[in-house]
C-alpha positions in Angstrom: 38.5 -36.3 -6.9 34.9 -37.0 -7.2 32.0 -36.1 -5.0 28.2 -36.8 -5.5 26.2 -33.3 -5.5 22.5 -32.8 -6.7 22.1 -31.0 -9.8 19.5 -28.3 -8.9 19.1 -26.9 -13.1 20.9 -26.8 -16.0 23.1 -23.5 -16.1 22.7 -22.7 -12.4 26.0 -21.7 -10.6 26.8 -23.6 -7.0 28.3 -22.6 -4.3 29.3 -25.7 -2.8 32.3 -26.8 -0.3 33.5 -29.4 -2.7 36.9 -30.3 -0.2 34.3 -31.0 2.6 31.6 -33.7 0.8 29.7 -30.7 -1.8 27.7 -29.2 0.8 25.8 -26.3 -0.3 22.2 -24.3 0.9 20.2 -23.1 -2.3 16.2 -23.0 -3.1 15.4 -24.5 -5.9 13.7 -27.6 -8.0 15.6 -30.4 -7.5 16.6 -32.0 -10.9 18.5 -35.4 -10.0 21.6 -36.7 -8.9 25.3 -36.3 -10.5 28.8 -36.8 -9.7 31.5 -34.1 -9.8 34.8 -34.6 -11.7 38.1 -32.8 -11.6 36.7 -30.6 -9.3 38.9 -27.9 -7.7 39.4 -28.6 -4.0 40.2 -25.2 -3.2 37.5 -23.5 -5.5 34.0 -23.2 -3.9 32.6 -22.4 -7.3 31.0 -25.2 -9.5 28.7 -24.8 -12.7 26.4 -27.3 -14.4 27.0 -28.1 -17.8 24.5 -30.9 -18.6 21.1 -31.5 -17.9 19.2 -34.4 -15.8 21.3 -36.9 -14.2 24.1 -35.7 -16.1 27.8 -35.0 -15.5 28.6 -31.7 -14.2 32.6 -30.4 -15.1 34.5 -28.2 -13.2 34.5 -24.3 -14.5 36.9 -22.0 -13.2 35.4 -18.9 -12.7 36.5 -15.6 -12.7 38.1 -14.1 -9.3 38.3 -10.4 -8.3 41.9 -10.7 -8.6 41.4 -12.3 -12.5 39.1 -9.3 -13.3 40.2 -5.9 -14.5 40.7 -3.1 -12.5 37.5 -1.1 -12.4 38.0 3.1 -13.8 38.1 5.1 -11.3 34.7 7.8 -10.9 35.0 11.0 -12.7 33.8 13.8 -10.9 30.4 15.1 -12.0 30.7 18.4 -12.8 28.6 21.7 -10.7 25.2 22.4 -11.1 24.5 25.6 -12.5 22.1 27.6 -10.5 20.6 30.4 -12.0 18.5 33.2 -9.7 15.2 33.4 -10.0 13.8 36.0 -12.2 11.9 38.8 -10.3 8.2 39.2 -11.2 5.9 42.1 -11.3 4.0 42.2 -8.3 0.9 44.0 -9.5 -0.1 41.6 -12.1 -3.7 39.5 -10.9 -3.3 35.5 -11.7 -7.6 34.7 -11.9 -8.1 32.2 -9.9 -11.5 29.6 -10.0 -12.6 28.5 -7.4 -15.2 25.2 -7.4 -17.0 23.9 -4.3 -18.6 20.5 -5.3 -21.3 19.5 -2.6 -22.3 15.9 -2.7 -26.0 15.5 -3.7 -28.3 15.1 -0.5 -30.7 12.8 0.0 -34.2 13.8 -0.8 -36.2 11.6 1.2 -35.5 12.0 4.2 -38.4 13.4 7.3 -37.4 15.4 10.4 -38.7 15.2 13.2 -38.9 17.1 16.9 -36.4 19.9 14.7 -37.7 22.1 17.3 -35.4 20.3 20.0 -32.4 21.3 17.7 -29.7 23.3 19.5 -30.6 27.1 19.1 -27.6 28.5 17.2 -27.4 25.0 15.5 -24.9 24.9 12.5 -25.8 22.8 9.2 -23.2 20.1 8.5 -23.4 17.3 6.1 -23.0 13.6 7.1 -22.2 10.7 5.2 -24.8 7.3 6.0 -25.5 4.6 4.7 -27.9 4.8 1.3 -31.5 2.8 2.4 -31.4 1.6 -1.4 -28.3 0.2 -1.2 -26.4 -0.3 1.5 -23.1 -0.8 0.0 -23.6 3.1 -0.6 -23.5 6.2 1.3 -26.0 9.2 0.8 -25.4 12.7 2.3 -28.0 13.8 4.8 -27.9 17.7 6.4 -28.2 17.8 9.8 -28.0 20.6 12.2 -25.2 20.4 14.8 -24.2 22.6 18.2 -21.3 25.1 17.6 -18.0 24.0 18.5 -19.2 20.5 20.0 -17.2 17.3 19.1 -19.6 14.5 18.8 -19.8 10.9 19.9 -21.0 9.0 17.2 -22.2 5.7 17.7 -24.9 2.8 16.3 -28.5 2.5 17.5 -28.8 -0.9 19.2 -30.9 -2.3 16.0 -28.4 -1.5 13.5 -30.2 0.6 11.6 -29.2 3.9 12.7 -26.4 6.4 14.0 -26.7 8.7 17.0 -24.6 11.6 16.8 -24.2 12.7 20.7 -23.4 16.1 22.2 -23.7 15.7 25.4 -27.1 17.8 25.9 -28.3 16.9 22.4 -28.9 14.5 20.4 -29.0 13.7 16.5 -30.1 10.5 15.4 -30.6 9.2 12.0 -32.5 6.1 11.5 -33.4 4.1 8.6 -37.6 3.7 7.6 -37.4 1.7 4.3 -36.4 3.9 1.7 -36.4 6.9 4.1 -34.6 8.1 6.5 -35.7 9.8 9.3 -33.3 12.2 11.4 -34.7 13.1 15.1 -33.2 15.5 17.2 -33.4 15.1 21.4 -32.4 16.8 24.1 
């Protein structure tokens, strides 16, 4: 029997239907053209032996039922748990504590602080750095207690507007300074 297949690379097995014309569906570089010989018509399974435009030979290969049987699992065997031990309660473990703060910004004006919120609460915010913008600097603003604000941009771009309903915290960019301005 001989069918025309392609020869997709040297070594490569195929899958192919060889009874019904050595159809077969794989990705790969197409090499060239060859012709099957003494192909199996019952076996599915065809190997390449030769390179480029080559012959390719039939190679049976091996079954499930050909192979060995596989050992069956061997239990693994229970972990061994062991309780922990108790420790003394009145021994101290020092713990260090570090709080970080990002640097803030030095040059920055404030103005109309008087129109801050009364029990106003420092907070740090994150903007962007007038020097360079792909940065951010921290500036220290005072916010209302227990507010959630609406942030937003300023219509120029160069600024952010923190908004709490009844005040106002903008910070705007001057240059190299930044100016924050609180409203009511």
């Amino acid at each position: 029997m001989r069918k025309s297949l392609f020869v997709l690379m040297t070594g490569l097995t195929l899958v192919a239907n060889v009874a019904n014309g050595g159809l077969f569906n794989l990705r790969a570089r197409l090499v060239g053209r060859t012709e099957v010989e003494n192909a199996d018509p019952a076996s599915d399974v065809l190997r390449v032996t030769e390179g480029y435009r080559g012959r390719i030979a039939y190679e049976p290969q091996p079954t499930p039922a050909d192979l060995p049987p596989m050992a069956s699992p061997t239990p693994m065997p229970a972990p061994i748990i062991i309780a922990p031990q108790s420790t003394p309660e009145d021994v101290a473990v020092p713990v260090q504590t570090l709080h970080i703060a990002p640097a803030v910004y030095h040059n920055v004006k404030v103005r109309q602080g008087w129109k801050a919120h009364p029990c106003a609460v420092p907070m740090q915010v994150a903007v962007a750095d007038p020097c360079n913008p792909c940065c951010q600097v921290c500036v220290e603003i005072c916010v209302p207690p227990c507010a959630v604000a609406d942030i937003r941009c300023t219509r120029r771009g160069n600024g952010v507007v923190y908004d709490f309903g009844k005040y106002e915290v903008e910070i705007k960019q001057r240059g190299e300074l930044l100016v924050v301005d609180y409203d009511r």
